[in-house]
GUNUMAR-275013 format. One record per residue: residue number from 1; residue in one letter; x, y, z of N, C-alpha, C in turn. Coordinates in Angstrom, 2 decimals. Example, Ala and Ser with C-alpha at 12.3 -4.5 7.8 and 13.67 -1.06 7.14 Angstrom:
<sites>
1|A|13.19|-5.69|7.80|12.30|-4.50|7.80|13.20|-3.30|7.80
2|S|12.85|-2.25|7.08|13.67|-1.06|7.14|12.90|0.03|7.87
</sites>
This chain:
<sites>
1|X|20.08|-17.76|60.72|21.52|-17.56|60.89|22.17|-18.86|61.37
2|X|22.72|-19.48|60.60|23.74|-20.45|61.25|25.12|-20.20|61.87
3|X|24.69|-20.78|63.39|25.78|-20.49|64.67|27.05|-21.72|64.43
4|X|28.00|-21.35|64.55|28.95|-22.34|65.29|29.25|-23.77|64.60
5|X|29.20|-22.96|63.08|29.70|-23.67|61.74|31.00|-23.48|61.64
6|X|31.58|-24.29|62.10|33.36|-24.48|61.51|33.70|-25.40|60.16
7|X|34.71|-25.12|59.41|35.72|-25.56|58.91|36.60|-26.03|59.29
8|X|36.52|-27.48|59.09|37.78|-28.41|59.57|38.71|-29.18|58.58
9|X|39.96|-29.56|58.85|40.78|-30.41|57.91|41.29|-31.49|58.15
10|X|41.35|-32.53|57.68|41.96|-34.19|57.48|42.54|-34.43|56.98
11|X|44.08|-34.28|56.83|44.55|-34.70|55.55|44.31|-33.88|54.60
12|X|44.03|-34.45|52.98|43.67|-33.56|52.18|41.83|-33.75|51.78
13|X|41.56|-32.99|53.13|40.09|-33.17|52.99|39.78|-31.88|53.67
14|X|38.49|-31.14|53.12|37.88|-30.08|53.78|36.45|-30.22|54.25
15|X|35.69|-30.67|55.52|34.64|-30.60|55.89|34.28|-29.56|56.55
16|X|32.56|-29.76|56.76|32.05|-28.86|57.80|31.87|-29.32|59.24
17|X|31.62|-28.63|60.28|31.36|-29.47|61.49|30.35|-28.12|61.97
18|X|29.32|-28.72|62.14|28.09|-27.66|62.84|26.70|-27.40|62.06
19|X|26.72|-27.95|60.51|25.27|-27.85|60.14|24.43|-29.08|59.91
20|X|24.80|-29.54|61.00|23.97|-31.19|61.95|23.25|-30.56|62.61
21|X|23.66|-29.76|63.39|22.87|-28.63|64.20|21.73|-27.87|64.14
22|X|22.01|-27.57|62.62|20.88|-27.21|62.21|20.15|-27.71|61.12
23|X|19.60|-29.01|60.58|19.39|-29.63|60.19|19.87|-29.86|58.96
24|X|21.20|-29.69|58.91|21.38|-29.46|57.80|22.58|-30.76|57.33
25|X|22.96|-31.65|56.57|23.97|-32.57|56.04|25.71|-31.45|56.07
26|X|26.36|-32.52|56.70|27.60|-31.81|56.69|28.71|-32.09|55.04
27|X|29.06|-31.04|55.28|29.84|-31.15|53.80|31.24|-30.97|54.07
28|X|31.76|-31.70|52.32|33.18|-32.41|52.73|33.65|-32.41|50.86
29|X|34.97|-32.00|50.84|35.45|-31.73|49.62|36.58|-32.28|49.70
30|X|37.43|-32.96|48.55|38.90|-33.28|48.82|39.85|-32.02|47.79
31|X|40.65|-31.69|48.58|41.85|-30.74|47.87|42.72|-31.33|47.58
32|X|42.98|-31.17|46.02|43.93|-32.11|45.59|45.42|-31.19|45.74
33|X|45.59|-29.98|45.68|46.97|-29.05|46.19|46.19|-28.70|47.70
34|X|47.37|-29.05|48.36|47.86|-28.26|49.60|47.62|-26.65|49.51
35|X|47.90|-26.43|48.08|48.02|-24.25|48.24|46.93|-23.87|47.58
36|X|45.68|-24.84|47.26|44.22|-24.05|47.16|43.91|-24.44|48.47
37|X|44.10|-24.36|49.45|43.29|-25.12|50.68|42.74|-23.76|50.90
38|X|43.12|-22.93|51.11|42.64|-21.33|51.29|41.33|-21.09|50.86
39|X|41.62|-21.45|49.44|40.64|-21.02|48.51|39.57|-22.08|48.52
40|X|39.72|-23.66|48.94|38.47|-24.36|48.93|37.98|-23.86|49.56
41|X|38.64|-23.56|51.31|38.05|-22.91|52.34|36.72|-21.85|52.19
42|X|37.17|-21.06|51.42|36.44|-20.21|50.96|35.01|-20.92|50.01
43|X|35.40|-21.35|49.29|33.82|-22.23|48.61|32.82|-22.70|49.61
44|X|33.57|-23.82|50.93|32.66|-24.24|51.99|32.04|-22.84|52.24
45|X|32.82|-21.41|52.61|32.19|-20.77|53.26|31.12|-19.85|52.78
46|X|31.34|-19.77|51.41|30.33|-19.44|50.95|29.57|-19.84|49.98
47|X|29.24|-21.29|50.51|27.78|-21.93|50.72|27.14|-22.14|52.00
48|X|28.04|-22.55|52.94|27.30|-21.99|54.28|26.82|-20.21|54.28
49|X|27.83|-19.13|53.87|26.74|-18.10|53.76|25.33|-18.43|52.95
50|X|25.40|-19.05|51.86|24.22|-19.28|50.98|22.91|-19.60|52.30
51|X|23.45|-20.92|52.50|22.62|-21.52|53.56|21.86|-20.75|54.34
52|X|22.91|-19.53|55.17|22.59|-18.75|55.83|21.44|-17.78|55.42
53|X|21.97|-17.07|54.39|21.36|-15.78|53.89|19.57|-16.21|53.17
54|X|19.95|-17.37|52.67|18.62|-17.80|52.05|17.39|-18.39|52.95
55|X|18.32|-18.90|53.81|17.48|-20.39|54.83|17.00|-21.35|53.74
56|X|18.48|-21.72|53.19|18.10|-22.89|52.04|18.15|-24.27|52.98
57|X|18.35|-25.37|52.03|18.54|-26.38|52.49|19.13|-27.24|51.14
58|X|20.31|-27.64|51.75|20.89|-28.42|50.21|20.79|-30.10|50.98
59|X|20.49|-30.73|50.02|19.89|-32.18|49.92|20.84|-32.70|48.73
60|X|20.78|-34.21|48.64|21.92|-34.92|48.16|21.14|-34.82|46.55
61|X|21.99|-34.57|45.51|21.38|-35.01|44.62|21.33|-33.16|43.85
62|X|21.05|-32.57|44.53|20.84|-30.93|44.29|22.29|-30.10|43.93
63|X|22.21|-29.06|43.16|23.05|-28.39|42.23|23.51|-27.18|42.76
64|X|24.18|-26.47|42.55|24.33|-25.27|43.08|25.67|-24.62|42.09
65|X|25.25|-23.38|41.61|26.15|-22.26|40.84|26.95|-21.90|41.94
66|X|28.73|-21.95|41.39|29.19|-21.71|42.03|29.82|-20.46|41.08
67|X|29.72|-19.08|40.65|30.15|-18.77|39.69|29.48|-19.06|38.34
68|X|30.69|-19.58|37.40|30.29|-19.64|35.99|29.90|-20.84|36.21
69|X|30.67|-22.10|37.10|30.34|-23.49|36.53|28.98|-24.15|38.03
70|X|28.82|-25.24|38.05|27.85|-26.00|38.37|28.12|-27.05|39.61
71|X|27.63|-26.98|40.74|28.48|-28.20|41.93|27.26|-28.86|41.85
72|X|27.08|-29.69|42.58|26.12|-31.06|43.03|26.58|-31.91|44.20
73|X|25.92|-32.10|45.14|25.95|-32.59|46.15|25.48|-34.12|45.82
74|X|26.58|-35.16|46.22|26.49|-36.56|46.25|26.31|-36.73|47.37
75|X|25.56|-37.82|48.13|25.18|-38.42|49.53|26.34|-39.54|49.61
76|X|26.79|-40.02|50.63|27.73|-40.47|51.06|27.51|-41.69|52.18
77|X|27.97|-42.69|52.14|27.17|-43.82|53.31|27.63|-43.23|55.09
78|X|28.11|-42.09|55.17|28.69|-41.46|56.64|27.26|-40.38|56.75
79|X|26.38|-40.20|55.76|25.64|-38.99|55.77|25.67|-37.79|55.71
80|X|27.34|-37.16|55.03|27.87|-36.41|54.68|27.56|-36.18|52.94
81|X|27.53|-34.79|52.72|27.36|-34.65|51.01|28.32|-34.03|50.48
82|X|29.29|-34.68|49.45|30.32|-34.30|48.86|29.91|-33.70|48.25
83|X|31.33|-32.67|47.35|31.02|-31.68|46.53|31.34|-32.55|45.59
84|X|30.56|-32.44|44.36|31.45|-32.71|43.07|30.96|-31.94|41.78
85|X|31.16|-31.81|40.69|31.06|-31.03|39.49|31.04|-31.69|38.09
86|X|30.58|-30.32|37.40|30.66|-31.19|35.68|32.19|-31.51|34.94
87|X|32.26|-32.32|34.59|33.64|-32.03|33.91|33.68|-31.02|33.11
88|X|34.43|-30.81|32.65|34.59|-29.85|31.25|33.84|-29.63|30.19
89|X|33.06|-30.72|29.67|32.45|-30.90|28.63|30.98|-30.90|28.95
90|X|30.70|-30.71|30.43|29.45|-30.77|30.82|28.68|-32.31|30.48
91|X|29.42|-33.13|30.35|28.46|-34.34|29.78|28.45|-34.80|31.23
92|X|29.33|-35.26|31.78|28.59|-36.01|33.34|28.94|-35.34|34.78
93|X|28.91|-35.88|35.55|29.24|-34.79|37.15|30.60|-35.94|37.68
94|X|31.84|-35.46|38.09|32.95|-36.24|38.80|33.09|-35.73|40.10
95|X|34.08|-36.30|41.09|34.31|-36.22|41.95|34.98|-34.72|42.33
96|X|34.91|-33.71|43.39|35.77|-32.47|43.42|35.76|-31.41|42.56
97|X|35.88|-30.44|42.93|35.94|-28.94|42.38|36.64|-28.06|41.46
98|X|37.42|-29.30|41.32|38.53|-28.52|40.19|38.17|-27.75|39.46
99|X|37.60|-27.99|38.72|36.65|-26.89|37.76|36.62|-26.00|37.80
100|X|35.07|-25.77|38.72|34.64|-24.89|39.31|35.68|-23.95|39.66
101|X|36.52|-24.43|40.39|37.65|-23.78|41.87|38.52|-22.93|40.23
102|X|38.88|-23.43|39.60|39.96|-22.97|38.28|38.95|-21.46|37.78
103|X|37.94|-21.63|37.05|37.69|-21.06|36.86|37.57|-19.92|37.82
104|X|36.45|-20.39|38.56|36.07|-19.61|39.74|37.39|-17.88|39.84
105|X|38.37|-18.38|40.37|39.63|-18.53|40.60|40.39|-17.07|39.21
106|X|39.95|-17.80|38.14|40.51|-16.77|37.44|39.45|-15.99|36.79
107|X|38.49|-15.65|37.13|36.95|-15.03|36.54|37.86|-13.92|37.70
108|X|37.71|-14.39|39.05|37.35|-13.47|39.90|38.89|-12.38|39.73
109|X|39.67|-13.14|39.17|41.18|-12.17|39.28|41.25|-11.15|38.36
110|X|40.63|-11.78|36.78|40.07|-11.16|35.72|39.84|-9.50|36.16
111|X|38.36|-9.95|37.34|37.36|-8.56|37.77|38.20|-7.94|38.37
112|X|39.23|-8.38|39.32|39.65|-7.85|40.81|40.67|-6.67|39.42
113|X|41.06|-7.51|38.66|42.62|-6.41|38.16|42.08|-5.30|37.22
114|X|40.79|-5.48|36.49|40.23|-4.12|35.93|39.49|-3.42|37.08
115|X|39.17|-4.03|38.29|38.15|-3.17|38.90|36.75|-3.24|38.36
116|X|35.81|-4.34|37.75|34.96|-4.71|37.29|34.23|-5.52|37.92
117|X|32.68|-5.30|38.33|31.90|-6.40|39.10|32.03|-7.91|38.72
118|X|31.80|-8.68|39.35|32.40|-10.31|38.92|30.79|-10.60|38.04
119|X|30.45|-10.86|37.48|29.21|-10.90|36.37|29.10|-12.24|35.26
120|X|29.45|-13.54|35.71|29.68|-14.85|35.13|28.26|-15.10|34.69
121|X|28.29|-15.83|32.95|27.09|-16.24|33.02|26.69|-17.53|33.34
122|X|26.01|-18.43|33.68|26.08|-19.63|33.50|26.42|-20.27|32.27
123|X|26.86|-21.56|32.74|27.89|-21.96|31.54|27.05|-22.74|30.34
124|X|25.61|-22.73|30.20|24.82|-23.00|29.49|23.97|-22.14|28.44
125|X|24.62|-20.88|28.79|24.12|-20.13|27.89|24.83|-20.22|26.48
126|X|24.75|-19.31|25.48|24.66|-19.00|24.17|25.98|-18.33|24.00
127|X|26.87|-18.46|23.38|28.07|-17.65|23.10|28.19|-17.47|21.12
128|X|28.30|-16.49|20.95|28.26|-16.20|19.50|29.82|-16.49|19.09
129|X|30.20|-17.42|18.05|31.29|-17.03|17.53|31.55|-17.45|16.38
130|X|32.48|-16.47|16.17|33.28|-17.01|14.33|34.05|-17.85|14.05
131|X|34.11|-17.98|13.01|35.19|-19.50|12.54|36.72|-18.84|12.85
132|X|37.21|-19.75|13.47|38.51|-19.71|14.28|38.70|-19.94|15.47
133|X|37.76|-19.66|15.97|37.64|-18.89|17.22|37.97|-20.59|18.03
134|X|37.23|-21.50|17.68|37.57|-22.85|18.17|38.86|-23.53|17.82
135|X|39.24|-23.09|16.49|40.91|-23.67|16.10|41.81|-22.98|16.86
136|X|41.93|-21.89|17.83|42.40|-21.79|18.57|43.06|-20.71|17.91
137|X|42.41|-19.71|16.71|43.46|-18.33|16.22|43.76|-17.16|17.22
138|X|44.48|-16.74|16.76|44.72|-15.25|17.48|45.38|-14.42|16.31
139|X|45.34|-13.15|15.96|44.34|-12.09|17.07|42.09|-12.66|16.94
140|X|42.19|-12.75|18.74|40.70|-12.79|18.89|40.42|-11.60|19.64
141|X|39.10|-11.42|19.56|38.57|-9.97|20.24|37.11|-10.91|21.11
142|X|36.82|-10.51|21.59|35.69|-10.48|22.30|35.20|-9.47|23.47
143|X|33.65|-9.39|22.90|32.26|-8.54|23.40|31.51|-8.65|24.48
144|X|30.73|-8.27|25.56|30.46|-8.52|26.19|28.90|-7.74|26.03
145|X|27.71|-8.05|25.56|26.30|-7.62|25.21|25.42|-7.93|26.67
146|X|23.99|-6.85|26.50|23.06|-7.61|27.39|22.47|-8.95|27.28
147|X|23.28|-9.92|28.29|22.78|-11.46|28.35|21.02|-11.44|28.15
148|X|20.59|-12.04|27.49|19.44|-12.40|27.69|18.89|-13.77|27.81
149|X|17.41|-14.30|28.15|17.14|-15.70|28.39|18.07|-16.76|28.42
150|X|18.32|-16.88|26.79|19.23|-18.34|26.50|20.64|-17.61|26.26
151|X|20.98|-16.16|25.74|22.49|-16.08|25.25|23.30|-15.40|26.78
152|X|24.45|-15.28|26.83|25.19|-15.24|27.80|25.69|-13.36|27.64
153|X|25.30|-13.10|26.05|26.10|-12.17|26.18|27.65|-11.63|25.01
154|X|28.19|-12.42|25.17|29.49|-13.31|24.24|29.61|-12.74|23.31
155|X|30.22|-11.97|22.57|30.74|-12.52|21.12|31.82|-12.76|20.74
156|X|32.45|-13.23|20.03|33.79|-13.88|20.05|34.44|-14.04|18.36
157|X|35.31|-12.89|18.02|35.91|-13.15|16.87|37.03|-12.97|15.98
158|X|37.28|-13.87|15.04|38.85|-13.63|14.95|38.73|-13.02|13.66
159|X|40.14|-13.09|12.85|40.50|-12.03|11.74|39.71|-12.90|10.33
160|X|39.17|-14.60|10.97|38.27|-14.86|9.70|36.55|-14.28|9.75
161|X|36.28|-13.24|10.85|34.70|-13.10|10.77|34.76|-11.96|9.85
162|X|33.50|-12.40|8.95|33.41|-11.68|7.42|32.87|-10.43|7.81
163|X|32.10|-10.10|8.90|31.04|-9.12|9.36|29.99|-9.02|8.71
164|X|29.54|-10.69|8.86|28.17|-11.02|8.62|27.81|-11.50|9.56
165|X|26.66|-11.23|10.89|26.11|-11.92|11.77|25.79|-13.25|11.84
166|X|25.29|-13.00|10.67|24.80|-14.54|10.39|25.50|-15.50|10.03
167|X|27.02|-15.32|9.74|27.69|-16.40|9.55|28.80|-17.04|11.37
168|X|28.13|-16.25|12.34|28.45|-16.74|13.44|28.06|-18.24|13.65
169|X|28.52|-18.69|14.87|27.85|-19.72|15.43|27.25|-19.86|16.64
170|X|26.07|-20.19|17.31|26.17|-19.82|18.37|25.99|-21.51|19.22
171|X|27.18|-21.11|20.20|27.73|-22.55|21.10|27.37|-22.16|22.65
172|X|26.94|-23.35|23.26|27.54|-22.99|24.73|28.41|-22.33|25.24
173|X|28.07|-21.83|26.29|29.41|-21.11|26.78|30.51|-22.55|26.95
174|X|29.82|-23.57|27.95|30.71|-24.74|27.92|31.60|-25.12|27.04
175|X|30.85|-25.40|25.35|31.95|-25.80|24.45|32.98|-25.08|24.39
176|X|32.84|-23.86|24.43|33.89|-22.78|24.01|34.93|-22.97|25.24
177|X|34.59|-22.74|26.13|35.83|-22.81|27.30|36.27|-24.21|27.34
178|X|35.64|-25.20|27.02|36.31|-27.13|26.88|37.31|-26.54|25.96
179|X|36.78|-25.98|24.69|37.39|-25.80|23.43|39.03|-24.46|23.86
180|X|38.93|-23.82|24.26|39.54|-22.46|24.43|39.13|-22.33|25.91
181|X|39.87|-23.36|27.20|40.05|-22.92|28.36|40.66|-21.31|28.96
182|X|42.03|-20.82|27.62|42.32|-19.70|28.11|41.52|-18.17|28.28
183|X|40.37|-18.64|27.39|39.33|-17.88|27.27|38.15|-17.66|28.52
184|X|38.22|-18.79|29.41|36.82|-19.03|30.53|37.20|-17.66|31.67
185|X|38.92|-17.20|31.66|38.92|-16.02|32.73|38.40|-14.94|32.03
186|X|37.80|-14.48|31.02|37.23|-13.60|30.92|35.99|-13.19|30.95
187|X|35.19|-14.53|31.40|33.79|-14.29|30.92|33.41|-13.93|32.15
188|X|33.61|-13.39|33.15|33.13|-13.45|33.82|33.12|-11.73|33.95
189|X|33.57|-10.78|32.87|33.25|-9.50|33.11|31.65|-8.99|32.68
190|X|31.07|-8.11|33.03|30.07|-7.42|32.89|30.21|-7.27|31.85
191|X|28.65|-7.07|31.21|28.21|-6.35|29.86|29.10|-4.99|29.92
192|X|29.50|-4.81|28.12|30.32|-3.12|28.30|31.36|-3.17|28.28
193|X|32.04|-4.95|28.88|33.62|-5.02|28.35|33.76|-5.51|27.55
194|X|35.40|-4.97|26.68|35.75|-5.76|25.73|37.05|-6.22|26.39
195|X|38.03|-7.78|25.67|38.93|-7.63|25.09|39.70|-8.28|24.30
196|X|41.09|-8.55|23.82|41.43|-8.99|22.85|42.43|-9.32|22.88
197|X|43.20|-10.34|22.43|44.73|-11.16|22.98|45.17|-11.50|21.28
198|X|46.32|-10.77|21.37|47.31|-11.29|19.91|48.67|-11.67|20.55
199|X|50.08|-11.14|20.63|51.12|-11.04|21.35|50.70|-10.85|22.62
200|X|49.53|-10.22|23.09|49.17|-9.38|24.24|48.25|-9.74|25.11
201|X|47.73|-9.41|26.47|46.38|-9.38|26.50|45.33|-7.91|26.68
202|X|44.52|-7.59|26.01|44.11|-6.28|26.50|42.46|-6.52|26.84
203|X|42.32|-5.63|27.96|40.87|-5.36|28.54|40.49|-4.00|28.94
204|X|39.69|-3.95|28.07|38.69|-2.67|28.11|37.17|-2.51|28.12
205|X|37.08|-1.31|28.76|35.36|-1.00|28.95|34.88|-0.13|28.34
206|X|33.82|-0.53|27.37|33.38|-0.15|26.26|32.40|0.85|26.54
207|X|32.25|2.49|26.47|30.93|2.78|26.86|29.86|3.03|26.00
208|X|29.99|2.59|24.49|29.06|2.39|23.78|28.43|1.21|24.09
209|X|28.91|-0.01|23.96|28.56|-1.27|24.65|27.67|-0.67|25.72
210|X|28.40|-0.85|26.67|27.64|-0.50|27.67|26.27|0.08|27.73
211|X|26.43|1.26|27.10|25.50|2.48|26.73|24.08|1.46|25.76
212|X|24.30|0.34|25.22|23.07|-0.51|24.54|22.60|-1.25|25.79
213|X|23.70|-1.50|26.89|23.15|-2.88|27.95|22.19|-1.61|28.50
214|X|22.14|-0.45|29.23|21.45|0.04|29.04|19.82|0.72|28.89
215|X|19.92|0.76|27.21|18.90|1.16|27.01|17.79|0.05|27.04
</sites>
């Protein structure tokens, strides 16, 4: 159990003060808005729960799921470990949470407004989709299947899928949300939902779907 871990602020900076204490590197994020400060708040705090609940130990250089996307701890010449993340495209790691915090952010609002467990896959999995779906058409629909090993789950398609399986594609979850950001707040529902955005947005829970995650 880690005692007498606070959250402190500098400016537009969010550290920890108290897991020196317990052998642990103190951590430190910069907020680039004033009106996520709330919400970084909340990230420090639950990775110090992590810390807590696991009796982990995060070291410079090491990764951590925050949600759908990916943090990493940089070492710092003060002996503090910043947060920082993948960009968008997953090709390298930058400074701060944006990312993460965005998504994060609208996955979880996604769940909160159907009443649906928060259920993100990692952003390296397998997403099935049809041609369009990256040119950015609408009307799109998308599936939500039992994730397995490498796929996330996903399917994703517009008014050009022939309803041939096999003429899908299957992409990272990453490309697809680089490609179709407005798309990353949904993935984060459970197997069993669907939904689908033309003029509109609609979300629903499928209990046939469901009824295969399942068996």
């Amino acid at each position: 159990m880690l005692t007498a871990v606070k959250i402190l602020s500098a400016g537009d900076v969010l550290y920890t003060q108290g897991l020196s204490g317990h052998g642990q590197a103190e951590l430190r994020v910069k907020v680039p808005d004033p009106a996520d400060a709330g919400g970084y708040q909340e990230v420090l705090q639950y990775i110090i729960d992590y810390l807590s609940s696991y009796n982990a130990r995060i070291t410079e250089g090491q990764t951590l799921k925050l949600g759908y996307w990916v943090l990493r701890f940089e070492g710092s010449a003060d002996g503090m470990l910043d947060l920082w993340e993948y960009d968008e495209k997953c090709e390298s790691f930058q400074p701060g949470i944006g990312v993460a915090f965005r998504y994060w952010c609208s996955q979880l609002d996604v769940c909160d407004r159907v009443q649906a467990p928060f259920d993100p896959p990692a952003a390296d999995r397998l997403v099935a989709v049809s041609d369009g779906v990256l040119d950015g058409l609408r009307p799109l629909e998308g599936v939500r299947y039992t994730p397995s090993e490498h796929m996330s789950g996903w399917l994703l398609t517009t008014d050009l899928y022939d309803g041939d399986i096999k003429s899908m594609k299957l992409l990272h979850a990453y490309h697809v949300t680089a490609a179709r950001p407005e798309l990353a707040r949904y993935f984060g529902l459970p197997p069993g939902f669907r939904f689908a955005l033309d003029d509109q947005e609609h979300i629903w829970f499928d209990e046939k779907v469901a009824a295969e995650a399942r068996e």
